[in-house]
C-alpha positions as a printed NumPy array, in Angstrom:
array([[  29.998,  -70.062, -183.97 ],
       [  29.632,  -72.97 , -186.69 ],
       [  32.45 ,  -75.005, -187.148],
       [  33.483,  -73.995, -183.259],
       [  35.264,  -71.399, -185.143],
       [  36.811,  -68.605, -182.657],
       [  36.13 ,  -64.669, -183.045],
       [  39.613,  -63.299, -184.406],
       [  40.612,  -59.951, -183.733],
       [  43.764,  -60.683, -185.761],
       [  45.254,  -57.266, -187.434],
       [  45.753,  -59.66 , -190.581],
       [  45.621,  -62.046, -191.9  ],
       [  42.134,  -62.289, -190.702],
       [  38.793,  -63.446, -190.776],
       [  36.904,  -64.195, -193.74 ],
       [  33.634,  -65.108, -194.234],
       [  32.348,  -68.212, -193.676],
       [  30.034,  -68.575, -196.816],
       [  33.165,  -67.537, -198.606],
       [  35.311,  -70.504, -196.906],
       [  32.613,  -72.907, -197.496],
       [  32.614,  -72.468, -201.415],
       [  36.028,  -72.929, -201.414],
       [  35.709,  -75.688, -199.476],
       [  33.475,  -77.101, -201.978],
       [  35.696,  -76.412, -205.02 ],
       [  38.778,  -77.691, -203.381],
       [  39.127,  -80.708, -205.454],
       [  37.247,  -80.097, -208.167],
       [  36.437,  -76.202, -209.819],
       [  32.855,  -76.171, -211.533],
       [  33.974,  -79.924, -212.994],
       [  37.481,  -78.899, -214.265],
       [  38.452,  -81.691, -212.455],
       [  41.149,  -80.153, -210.647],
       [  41.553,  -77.695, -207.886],
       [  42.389,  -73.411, -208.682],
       [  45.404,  -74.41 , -206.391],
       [  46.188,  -76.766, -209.786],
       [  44.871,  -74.944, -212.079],
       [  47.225,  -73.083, -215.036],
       [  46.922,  -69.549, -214.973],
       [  46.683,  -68.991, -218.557],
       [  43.91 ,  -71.811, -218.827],
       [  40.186,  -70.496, -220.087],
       [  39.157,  -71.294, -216.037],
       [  41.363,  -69.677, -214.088],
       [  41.573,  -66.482, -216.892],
       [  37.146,  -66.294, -215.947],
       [  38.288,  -65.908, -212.246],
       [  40.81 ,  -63.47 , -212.621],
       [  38.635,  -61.151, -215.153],
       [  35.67 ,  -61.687, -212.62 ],
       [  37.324,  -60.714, -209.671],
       [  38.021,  -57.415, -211.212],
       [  35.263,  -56.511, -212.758],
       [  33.108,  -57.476, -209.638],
       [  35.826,  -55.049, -207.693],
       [  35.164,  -52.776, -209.337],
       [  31.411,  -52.967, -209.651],
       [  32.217,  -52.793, -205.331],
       [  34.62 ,  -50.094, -205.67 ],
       [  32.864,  -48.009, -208.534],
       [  36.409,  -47.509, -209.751],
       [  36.451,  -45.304, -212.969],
       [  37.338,  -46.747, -216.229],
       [  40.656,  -44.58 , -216.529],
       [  41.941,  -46.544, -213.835],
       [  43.828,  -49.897, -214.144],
       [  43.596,  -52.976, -211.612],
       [  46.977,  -54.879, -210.601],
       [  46.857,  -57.442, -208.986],
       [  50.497,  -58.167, -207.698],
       [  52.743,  -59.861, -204.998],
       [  54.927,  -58.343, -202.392],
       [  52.404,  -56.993, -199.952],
       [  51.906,  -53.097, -199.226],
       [  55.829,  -53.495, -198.155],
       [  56.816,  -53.836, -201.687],
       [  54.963,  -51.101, -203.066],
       [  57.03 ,  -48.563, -200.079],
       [  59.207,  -48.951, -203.045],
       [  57.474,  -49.024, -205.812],
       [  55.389,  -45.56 , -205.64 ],
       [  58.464,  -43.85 , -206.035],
       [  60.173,  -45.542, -208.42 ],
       [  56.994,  -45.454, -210.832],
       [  55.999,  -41.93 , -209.759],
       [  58.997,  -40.055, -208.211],
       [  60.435,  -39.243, -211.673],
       [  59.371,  -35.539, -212.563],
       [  60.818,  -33.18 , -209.981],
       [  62.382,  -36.403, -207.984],
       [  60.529,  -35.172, -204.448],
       [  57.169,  -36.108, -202.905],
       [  55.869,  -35.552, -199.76 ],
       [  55.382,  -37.992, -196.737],
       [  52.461,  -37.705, -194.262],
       [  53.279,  -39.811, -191.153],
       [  50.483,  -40.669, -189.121],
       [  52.123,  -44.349, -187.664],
       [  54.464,  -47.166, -188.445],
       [  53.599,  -47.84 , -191.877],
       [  53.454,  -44.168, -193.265],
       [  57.081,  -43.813, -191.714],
       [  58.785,  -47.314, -192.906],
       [  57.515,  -45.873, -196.501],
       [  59.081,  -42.624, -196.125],
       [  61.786,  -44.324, -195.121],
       [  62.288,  -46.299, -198.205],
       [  61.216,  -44.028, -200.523],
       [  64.537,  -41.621, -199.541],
       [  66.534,  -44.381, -201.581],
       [  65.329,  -42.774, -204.891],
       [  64.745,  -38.964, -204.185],
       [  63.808,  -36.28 , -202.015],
       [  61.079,  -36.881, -199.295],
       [  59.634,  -34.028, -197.097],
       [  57.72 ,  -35.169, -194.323],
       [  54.666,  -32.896, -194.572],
       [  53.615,  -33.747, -190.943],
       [  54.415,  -36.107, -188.616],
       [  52.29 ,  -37.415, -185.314],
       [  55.195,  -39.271, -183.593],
       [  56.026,  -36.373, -181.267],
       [  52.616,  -37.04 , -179.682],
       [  52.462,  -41.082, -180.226],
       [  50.456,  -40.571, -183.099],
       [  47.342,  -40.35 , -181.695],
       [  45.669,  -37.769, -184.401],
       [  45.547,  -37.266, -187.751],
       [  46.66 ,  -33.965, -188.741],
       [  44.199,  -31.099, -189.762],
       [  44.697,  -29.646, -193.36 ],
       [  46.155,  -26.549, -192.495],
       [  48.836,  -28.327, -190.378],
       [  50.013,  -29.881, -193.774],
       [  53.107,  -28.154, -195.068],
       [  52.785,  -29.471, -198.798],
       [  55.271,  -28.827, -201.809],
       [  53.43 ,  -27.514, -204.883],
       [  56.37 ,  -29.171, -206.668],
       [  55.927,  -32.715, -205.312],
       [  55.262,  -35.78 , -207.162],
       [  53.1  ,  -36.823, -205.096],
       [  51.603,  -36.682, -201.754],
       [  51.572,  -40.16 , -199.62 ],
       [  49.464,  -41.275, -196.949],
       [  48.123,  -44.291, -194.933],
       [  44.633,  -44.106, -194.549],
       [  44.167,  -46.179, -191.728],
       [  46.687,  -47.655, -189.148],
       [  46.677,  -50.55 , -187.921],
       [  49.523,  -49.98 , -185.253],
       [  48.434,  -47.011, -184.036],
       [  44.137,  -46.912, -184.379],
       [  43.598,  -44.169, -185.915],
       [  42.169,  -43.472, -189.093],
       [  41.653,  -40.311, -191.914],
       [  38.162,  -38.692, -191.351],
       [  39.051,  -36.939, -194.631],
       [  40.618,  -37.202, -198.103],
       [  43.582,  -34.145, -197.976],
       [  43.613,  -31.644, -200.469],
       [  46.865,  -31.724, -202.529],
       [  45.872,  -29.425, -204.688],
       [  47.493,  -30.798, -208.132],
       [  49.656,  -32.971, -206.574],
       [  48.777,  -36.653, -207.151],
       [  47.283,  -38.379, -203.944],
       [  48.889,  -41.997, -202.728],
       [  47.141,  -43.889, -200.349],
       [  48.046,  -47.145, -198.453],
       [  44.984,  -49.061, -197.673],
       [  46.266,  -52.555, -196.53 ],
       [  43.568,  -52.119, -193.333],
       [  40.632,  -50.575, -194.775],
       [  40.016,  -51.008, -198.163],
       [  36.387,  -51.887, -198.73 ],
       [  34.876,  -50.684, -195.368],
       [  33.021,  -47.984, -196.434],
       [  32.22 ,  -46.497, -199.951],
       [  35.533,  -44.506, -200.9  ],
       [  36.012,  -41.522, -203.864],
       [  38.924,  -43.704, -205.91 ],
       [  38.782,  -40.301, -208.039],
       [  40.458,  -38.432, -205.647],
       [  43.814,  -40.777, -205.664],
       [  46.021,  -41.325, -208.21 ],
       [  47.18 ,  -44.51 , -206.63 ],
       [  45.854,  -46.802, -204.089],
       [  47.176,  -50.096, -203.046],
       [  46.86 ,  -52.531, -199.815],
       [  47.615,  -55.801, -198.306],
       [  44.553,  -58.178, -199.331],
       [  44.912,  -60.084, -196.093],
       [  42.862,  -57.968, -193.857],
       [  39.697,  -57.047, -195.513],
       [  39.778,  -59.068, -199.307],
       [  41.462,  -62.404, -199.406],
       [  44.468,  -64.648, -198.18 ],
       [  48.245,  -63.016, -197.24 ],
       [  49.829,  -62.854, -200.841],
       [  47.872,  -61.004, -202.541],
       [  48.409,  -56.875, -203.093],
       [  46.058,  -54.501, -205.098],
       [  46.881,  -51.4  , -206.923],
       [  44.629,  -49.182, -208.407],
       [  46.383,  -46.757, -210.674],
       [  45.018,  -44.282, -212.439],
       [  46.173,  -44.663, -215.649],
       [  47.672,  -40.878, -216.189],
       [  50.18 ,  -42.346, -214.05 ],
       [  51.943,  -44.477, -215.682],
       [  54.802,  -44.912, -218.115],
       [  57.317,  -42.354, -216.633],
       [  59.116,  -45.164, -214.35 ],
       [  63.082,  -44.856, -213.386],
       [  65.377,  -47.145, -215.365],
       [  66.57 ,  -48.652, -212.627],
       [  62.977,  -50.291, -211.45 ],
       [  63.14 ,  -54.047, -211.724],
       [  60.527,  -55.564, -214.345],
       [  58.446,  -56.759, -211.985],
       [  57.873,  -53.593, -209.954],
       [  56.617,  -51.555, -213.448],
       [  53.228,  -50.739, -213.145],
       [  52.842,  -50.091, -216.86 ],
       [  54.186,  -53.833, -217.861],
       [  52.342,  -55.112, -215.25 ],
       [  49.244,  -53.416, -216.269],
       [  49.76 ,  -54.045, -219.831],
       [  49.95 ,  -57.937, -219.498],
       [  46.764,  -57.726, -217.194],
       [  48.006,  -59.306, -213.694],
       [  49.776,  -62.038, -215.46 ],
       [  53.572,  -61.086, -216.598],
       [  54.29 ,  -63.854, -214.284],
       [  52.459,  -66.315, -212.303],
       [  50.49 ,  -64.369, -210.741],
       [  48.738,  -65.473, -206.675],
       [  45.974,  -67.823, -208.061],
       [  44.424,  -69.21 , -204.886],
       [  44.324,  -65.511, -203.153],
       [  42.705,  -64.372, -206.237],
       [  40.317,  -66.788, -206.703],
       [  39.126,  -66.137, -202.644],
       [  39.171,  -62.032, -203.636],
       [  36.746,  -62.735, -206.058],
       [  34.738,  -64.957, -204.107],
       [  34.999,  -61.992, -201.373],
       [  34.235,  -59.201, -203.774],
       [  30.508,  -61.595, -204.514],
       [  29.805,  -61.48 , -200.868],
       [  30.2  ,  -57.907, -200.415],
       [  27.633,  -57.352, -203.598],
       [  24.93 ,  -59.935, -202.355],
       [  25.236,  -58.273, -199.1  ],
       [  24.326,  -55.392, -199.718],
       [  27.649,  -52.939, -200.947],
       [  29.983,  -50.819, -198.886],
       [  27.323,  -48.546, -197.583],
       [  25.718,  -51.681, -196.002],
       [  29.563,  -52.285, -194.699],
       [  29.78 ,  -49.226, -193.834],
       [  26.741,  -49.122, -191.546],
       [  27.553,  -52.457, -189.716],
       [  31.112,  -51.31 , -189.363],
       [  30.401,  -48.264, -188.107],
       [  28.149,  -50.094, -185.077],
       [  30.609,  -52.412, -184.545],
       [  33.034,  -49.792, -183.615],
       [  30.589,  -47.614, -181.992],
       [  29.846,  -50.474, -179.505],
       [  33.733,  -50.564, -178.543],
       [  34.25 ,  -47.062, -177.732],
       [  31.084,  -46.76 , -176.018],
       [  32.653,  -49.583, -173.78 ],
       [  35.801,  -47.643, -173.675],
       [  34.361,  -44.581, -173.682],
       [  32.022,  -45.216, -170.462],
       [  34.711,  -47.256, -168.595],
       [  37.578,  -45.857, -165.985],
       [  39.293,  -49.109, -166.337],
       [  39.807,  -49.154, -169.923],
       [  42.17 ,  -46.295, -171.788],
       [  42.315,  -45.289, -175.257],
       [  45.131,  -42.613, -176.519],
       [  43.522,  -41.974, -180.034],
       [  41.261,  -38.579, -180.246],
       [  37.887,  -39.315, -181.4  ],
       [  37.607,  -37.547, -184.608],
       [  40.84 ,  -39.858, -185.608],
       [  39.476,  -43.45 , -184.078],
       [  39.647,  -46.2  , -186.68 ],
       [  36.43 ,  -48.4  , -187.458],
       [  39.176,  -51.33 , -188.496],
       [  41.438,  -51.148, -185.215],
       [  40.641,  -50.668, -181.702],
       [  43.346,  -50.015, -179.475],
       [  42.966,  -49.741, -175.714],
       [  44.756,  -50.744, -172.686],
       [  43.877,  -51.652, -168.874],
       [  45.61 ,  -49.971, -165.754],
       [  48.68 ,  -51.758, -166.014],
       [  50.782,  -54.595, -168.299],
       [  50.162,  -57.308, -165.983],
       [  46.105,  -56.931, -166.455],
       [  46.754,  -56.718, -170.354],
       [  48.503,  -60.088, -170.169],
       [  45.966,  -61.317, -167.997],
       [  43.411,  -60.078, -170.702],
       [  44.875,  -61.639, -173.618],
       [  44.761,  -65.031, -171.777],
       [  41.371,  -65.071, -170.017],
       [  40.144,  -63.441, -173.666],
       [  41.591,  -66.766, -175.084],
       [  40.122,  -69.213, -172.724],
       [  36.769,  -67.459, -173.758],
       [  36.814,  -68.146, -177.649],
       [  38.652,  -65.138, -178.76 ],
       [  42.536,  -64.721, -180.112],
       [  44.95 ,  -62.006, -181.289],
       [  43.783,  -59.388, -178.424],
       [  47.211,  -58.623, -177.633],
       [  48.306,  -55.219, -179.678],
       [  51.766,  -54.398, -181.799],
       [  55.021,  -54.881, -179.432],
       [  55.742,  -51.51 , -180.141],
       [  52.729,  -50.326, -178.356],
       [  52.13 ,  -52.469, -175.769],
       [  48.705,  -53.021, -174.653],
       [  45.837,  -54.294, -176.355],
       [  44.053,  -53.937, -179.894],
       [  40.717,  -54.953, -181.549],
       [  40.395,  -55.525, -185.401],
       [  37.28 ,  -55.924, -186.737],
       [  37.566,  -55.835, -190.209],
       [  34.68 ,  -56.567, -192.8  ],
       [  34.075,  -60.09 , -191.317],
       [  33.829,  -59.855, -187.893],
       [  30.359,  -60.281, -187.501],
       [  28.671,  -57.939, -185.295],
       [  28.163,  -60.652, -182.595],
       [  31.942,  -61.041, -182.382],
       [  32.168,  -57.129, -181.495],
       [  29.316,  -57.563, -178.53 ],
       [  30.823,  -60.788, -177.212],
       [  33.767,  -58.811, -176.935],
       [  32.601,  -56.312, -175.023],
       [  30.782,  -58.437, -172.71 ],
       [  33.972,  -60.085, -171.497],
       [  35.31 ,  -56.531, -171.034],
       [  32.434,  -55.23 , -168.756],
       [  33.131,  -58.749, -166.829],
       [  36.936,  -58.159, -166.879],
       [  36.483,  -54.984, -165.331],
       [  34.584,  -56.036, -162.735],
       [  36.691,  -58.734, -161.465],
       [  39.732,  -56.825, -161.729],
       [  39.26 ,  -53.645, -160.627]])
């Protein structure tokens, strides 16, 4: 690769594009002759308020987000906002309903008991998570404020092949690890946040779309900061808001448009994936636990015979040019991510050294 740059199968932060780097790069120490860097630059100056407004309205030229929808962009990561869906939304009937499919989906269900009633609607840990649940396996309250998920996870590997039907019950979804990888219907949540720092822009940085029905009904006990409405109201900016990661989201969001959309992502993400469970797939050396119809595009996880060979893969993988191979300590094994800017050749160089690992170590 240029720069000797490494493929990294990081689960986040992770790769972005070069081109993207490069302009930064570029602007560093000087912004289109502002004479200072966006890392200097105030936030309620006429330059920086161009990048801010751009990156939004090229998100959502990406995202073909509907104009009753507002665009946060806030701080905290996807951890923060365990707590803030429910103290923004949990304020009607003061219940909603949890679907956990892995870690993530349970640490918010978790913290979202703090400020009222949460029924688990399903849960996959009894069988290590390795599905997503089918609709009628849902056991949904009509009465709910709202219905939760994570749409992909990152842990775990698996991902939603569909969008649930909640009926009128207001859809949440978490999409720290696949926002942006395919074309999405942001009309059928009410809410949708994620983690820039796998598939947008630098750790710091956390997007909420929120449709706008949603707001103003937050409990009086929610911090400033963590209001939705306020935070929509003063457009990103009731305080300082994450400049730099901004700045690279928009620069992101410009790359996905001259390249073609998310249904041009979509296809290359789609054969990127293909090609590593057609490894897996066709290999009695490699194992994968996640059912097909539930395999994530955005994380691969698999494992060899035994922990010894995983260790041994994660170092030989280094020597060859690639890093973060090994998966979550709470799984054990190995894992994959290969998020909007892996580049295709990444994802076939990886499997190369996998048919050669096999070989030698079987």
């Amino acid at each position: 690769m240029v720069y000797d740059r490494i493929y990294n199968f990081s689960a986040g932060p992770s790769m972005l594009p070069v081109e993207v780097l490069e302009s930064a790069r570029d602007n560093m120490l000087n912004y289109e002759g502002s004479g200072m860097s966006v890392m200097e630059m105030s936030h309620r100056s006429k330059a920086y308020d161009d990048i801010i407004v751009k990156a939004e309205s090229q998100m959502r030229k990406v995202m073909n987000i509907p104009d009753n929808y507002k665009v946060i962009f806030m701080q905290g990561g996807a951890t923060l906002q365990f707590a803030m869906v429910p103290l923004n939304l949990m304020n009607k009937n003061h219940k909603a309903d949890y679907i956990v499919t892995g870690n993530f989906s349970g640490k918010a269900a978790k913290e979202a008991e703090k400020y009222g009633k949460v029924n688990i609607a399903w849960t996959g840990k009894d069988i290590g998570f390795s599905r997503i649940p089918r609709q009628e396996e849902l056991k949904l309250d009509p009465e709910a404020d709202y219905v939760h998920i994570c749409f992909n996870n990152t842990i775990y590997g698996s991902c939603w092949d569909y969008i649930p039907d909640t009926g009128n019950v207001p859809l949440v979804a978490d999409m720290s690890s696949c926002i942006m990888s395919e074309p999405i219907d942001v009309s059928k949540f009410a809410l949708i946040y994620a983690g820039a720092q796998k598939n947008v822009a630098p750790a710091g940085l956390t997007i909420v779309i929120v449709r706008e029905d949603m707001l103003g009904n937050v409990n009086p006990i929610t911090p400033t900061m963590c209001d939705y409405t306020i935070n929509a109201e003063a457009k990103s900016m009731h305080n300082t808001p994450p400049c730099w990661c901004i700045y690279i989201c928009k620069l992101v969001m410009d790359w996905l448009l001259e390249n073609g959309g998310l249904e041009a992502r979509k296809a290359i993400n789609e054969k990127k994936a293909a090609l590593l469970y057609d490894c897996l797939d066709h290999s009695d050396f490699y194992t994968t636990t996640i059912e097909p119809g539930s395999r994530s595009k955005m994380n691969v996880r698999f494992n060899t015979p035994n922990a010894d060979l995983d260790a041994k893969f994660v170092k030989e993988s280094v020597a060859a040019g690639m890093s973060n191979l090994k998966a979550h300590r709470s799984t054990g094994g190995l894992r994959a991510s290969i998020y909007n800017c892996m580049p295709i050749e990444g994802v076939e160089y990886l499997v190369e050294f996998m048919k050669k690992f096999e070989a030698e170590n079987k």
